[in-house]
C-alpha positions as YAML, in Angstrom:
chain: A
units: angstrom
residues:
- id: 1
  name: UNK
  ca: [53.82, 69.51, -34.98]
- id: 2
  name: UNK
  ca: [52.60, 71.55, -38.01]
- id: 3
  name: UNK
  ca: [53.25, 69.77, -41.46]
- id: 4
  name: UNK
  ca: [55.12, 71.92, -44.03]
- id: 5
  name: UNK
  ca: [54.09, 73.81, -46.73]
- id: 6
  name: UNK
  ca: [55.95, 75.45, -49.60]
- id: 7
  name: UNK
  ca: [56.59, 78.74, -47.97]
- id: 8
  name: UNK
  ca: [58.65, 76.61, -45.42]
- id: 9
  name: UNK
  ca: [61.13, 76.11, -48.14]
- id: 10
  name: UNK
  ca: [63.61, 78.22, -48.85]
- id: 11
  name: UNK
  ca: [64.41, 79.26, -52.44]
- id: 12
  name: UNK
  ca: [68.46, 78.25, -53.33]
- id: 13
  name: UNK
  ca: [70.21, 81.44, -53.05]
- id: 14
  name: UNK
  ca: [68.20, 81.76, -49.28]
- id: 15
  name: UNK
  ca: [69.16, 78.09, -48.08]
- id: 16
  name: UNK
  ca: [72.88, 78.81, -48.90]
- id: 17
  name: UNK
  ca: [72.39, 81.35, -46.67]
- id: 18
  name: UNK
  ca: [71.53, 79.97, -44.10]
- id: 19
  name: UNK
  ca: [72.84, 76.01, -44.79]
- id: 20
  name: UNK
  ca: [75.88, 76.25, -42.59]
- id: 21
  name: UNK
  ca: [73.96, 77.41, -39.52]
- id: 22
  name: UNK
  ca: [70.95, 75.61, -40.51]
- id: 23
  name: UNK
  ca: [73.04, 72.28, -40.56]
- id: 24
  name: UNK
  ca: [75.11, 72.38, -37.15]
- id: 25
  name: UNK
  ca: [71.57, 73.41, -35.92]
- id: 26
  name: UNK
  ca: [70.16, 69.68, -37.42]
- id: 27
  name: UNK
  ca: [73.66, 67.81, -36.65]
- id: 28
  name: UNK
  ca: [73.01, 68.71, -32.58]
- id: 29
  name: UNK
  ca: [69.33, 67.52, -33.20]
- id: 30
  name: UNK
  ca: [70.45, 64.97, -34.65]
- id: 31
  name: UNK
  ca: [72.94, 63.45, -31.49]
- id: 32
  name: UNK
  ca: [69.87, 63.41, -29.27]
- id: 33
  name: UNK
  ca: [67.46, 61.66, -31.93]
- id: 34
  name: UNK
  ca: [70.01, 59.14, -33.51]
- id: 35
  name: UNK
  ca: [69.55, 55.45, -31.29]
- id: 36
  name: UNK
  ca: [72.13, 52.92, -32.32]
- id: 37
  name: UNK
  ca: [70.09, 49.35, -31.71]
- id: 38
  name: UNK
  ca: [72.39, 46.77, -32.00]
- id: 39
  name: UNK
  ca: [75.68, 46.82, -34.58]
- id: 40
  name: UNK
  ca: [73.75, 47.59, -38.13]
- id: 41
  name: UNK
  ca: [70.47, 49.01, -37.13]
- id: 42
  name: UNK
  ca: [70.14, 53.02, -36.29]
- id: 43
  name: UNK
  ca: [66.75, 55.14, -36.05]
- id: 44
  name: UNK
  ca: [66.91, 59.01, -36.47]
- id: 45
  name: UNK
  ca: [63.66, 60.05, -34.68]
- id: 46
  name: UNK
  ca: [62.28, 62.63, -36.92]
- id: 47
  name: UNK
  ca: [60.73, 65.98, -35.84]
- id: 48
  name: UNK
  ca: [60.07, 69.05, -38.46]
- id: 49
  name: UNK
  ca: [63.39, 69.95, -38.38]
- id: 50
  name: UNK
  ca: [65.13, 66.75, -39.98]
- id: 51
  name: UNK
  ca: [62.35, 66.85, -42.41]
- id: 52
  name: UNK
  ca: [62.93, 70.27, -43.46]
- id: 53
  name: UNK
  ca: [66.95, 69.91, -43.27]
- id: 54
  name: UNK
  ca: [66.15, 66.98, -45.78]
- id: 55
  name: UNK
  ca: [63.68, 68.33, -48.22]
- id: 56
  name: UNK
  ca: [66.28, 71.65, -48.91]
- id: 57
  name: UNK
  ca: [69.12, 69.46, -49.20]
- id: 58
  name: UNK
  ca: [66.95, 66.98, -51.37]
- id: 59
  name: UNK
  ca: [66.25, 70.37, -53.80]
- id: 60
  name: UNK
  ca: [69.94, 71.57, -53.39]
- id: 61
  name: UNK
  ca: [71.25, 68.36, -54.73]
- id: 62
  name: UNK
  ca: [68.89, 67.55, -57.67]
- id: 63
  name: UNK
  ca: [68.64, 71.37, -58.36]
- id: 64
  name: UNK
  ca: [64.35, 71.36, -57.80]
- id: 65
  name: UNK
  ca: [63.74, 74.69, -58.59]
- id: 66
  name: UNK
  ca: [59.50, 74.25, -59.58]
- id: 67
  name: UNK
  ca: [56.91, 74.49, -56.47]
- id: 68
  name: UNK
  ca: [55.31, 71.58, -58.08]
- id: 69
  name: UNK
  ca: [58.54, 69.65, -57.41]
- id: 70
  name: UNK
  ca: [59.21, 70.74, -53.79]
- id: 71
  name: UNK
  ca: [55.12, 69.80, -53.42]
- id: 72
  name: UNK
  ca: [56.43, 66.29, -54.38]
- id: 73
  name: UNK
  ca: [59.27, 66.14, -51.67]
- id: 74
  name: UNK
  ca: [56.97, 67.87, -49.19]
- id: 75
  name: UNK
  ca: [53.97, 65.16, -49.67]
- id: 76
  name: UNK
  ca: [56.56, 62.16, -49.41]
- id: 77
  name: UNK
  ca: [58.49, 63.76, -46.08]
- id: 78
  name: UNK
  ca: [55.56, 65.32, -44.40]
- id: 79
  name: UNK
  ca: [54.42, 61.62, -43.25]
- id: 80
  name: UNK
  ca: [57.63, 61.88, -41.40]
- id: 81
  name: UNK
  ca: [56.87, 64.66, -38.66]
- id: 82
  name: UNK
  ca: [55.50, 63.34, -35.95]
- id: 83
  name: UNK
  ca: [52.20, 64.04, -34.52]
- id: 84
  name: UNK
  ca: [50.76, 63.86, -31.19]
- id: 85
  name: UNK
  ca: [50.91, 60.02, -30.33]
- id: 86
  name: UNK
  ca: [52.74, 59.23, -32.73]
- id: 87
  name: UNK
  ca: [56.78, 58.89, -33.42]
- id: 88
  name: UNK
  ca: [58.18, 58.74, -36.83]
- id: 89
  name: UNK
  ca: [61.62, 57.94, -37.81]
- id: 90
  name: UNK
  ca: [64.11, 56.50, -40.14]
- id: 91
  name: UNK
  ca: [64.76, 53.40, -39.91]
- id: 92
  name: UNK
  ca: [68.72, 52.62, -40.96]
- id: 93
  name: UNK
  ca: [70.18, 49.24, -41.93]
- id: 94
  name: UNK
  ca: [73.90, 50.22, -41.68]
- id: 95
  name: UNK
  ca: [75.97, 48.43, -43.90]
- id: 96
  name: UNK
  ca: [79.30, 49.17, -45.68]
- id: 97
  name: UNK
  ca: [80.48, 46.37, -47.86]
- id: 98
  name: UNK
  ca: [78.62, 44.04, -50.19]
- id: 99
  name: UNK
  ca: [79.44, 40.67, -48.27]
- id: 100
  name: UNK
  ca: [77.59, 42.24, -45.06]
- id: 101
  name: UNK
  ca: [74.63, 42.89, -47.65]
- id: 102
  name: UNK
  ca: [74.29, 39.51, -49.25]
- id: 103
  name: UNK
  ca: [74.47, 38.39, -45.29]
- id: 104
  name: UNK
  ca: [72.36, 41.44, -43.43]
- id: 105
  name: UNK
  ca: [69.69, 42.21, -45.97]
- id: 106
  name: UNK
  ca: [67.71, 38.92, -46.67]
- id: 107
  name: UNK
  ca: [68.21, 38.04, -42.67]
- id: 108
  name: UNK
  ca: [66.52, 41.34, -41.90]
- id: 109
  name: UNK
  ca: [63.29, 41.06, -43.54]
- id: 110
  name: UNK
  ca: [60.59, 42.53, -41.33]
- id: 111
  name: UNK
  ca: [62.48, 44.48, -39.01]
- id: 112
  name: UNK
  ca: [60.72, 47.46, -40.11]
- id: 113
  name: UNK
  ca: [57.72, 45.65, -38.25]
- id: 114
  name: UNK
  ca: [59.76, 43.94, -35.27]
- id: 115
  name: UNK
  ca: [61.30, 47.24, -33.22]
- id: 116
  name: UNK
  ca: [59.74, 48.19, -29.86]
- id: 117
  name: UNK
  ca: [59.30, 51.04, -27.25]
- id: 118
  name: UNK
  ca: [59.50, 49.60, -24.31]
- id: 119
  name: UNK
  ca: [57.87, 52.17, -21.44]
- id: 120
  name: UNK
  ca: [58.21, 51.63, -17.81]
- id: 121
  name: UNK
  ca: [60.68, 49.24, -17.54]
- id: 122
  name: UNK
  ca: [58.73, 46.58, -19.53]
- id: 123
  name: UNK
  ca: [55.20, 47.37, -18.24]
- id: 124
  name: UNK
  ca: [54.05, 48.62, -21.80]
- id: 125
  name: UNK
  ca: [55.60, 48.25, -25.63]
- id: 126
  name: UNK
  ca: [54.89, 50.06, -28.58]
- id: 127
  name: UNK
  ca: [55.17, 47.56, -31.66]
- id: 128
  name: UNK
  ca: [56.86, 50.03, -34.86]
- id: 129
  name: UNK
  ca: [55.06, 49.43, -37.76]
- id: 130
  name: UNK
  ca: [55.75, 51.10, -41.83]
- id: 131
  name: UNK
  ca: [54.91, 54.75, -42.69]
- id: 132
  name: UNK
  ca: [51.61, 53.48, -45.21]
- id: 133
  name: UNK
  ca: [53.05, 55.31, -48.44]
- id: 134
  name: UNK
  ca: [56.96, 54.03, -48.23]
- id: 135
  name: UNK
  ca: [55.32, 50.66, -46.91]
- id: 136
  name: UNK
  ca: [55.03, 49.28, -50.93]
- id: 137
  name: UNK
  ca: [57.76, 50.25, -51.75]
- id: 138
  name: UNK
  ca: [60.32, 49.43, -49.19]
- id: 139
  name: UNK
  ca: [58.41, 45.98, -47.64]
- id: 140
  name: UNK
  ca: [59.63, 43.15, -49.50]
- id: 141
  name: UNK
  ca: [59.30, 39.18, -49.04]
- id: 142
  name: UNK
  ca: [63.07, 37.99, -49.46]
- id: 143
  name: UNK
  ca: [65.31, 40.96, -48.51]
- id: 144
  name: UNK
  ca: [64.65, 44.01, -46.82]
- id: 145
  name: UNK
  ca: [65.62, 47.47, -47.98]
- id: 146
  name: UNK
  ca: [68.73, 49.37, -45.85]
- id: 147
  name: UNK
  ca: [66.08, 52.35, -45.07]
- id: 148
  name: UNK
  ca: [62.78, 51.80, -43.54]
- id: 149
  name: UNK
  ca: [60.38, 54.49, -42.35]
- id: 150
  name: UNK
  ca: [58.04, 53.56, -39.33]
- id: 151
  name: UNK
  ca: [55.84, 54.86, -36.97]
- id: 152
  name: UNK
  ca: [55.52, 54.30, -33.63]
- id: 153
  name: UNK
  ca: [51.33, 55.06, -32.17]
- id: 154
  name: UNK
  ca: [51.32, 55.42, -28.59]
- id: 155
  name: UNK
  ca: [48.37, 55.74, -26.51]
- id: 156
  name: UNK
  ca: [47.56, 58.67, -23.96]
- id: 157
  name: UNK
  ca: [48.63, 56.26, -20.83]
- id: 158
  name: UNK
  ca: [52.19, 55.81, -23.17]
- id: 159
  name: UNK
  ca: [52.60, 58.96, -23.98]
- id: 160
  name: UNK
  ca: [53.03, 59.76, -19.84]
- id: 161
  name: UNK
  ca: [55.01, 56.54, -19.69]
- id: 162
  name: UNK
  ca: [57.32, 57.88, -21.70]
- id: 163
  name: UNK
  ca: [57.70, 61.21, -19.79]
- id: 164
  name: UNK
  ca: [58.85, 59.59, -16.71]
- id: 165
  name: UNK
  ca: [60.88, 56.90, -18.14]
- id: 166
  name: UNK
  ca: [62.71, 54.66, -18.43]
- id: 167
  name: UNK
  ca: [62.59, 53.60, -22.07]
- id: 168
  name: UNK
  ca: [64.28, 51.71, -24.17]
- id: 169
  name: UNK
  ca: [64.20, 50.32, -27.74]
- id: 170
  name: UNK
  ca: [64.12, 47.02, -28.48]
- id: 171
  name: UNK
  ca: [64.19, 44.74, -31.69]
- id: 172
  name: UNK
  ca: [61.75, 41.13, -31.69]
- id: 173
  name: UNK
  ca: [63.40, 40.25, -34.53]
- id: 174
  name: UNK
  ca: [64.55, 36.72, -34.30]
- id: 175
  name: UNK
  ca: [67.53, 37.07, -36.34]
- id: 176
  name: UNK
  ca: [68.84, 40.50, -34.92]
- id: 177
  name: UNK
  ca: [67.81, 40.85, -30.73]
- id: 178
  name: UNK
  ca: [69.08, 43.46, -29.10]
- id: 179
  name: UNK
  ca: [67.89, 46.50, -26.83]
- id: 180
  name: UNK
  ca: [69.52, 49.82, -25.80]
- id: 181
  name: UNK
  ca: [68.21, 52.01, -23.02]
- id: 182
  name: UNK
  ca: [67.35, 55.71, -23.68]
- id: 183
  name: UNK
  ca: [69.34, 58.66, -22.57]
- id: 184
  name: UNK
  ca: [67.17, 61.71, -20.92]
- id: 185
  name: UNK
  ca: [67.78, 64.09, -23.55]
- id: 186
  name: UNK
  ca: [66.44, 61.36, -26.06]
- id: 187
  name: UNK
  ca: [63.53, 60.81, -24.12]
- id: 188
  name: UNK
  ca: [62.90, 64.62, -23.81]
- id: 189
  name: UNK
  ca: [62.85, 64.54, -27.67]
- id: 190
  name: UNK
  ca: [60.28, 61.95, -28.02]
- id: 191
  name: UNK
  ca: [58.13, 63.13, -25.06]
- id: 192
  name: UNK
  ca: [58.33, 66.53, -26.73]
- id: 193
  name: UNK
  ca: [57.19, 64.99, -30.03]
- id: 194
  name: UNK
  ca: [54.24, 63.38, -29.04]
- id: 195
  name: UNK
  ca: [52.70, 65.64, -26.57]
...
């Protein structure tokens, strides 16, 4: 997929235009891309789309009006689009009360390193590892951050793995194990992504 570029962006007065269709049009994405793993963790697989849908609403909420400052947005979410072999998405620690912090956070340190793609019913796995320019800020030794953004590199012979299927994701983490198998129209998404 083609990175962005500023022309990509639309201006304020265009994006209200368009927000309303814009959004349902990321929401749908969104159903097929989103992967529950277990009771806290989620991962939005990104595509050019959800990057886009979150650079304009980054500039409609902090009012970024300059080209230098939508430059800025667009060189920390263009990491984000995936590229062929390679998956990106948002990694989401879901958590909605401090006690479940204080408990989920410090437990979870390394999971941005610890989810796979498992391919073929087990034959192959693709180990997730940290986007490199969120990687300093968002890797930490004694509690983990509640967003993570990783990358998943798969080989040619993975990449037509994952076109046939099955797949599931996984997390290794020895505090939080679980695995959830991938619907077809998720699959299609990926596959798409990365070939």
């Amino acid at each position: 997929m083609t990175k962005l570029t500023l022309d990509d962006i639309a201006d304020m007065r265009e994006y209200e235009r368009e927000r309303e269709t814009f959004r349902a049009h990321v929401i749908e994405l969104k159903k097929r891309r989103r992967v529950a793993l277990g009771p806290v963790v989620t991962l939005v697989f990104e595509n050019r789309d959800t990057i886009r849908f979150q650079i304009q609403e980054m500039a409609r909420a902090e009012r970024i009006l300059t080209d230098d400052g939508i430059q800025t947005e667009l060189d920390i979410y263009n990491p984000l689009i995936p590229e062929p072999g390679r998956l990106a998405a948002t990694l989401f620690i879901e958590l909605t009360s401090k006690d479940e912090m204080e408990r989920w956070l410090p437990t979870l340190v390394g999971i941005e390193r610890s989810v796979e793609l498992v391919l073929g019913g087990g034959a192959t796995c693709v180990r997730s590892r940290p986007e490199t320019a969120h990687e300093a800020q968002l890797t930490r030794d004694e509690i983990t951050a509640s967003v993570h953004y990783v990358w998943f590199d798969l080989a040619p012979d993975q990449v037509s793995a994952l076109a046939v299927g099955p797949a599931s994701l996984r997390s290794v983490h020895p505090a939080y194990e679980h695995e959830v198998e991938l619907g077809p129209a998720t699959i299609g998404e990926l596959h798409g992504d990365v070939s």
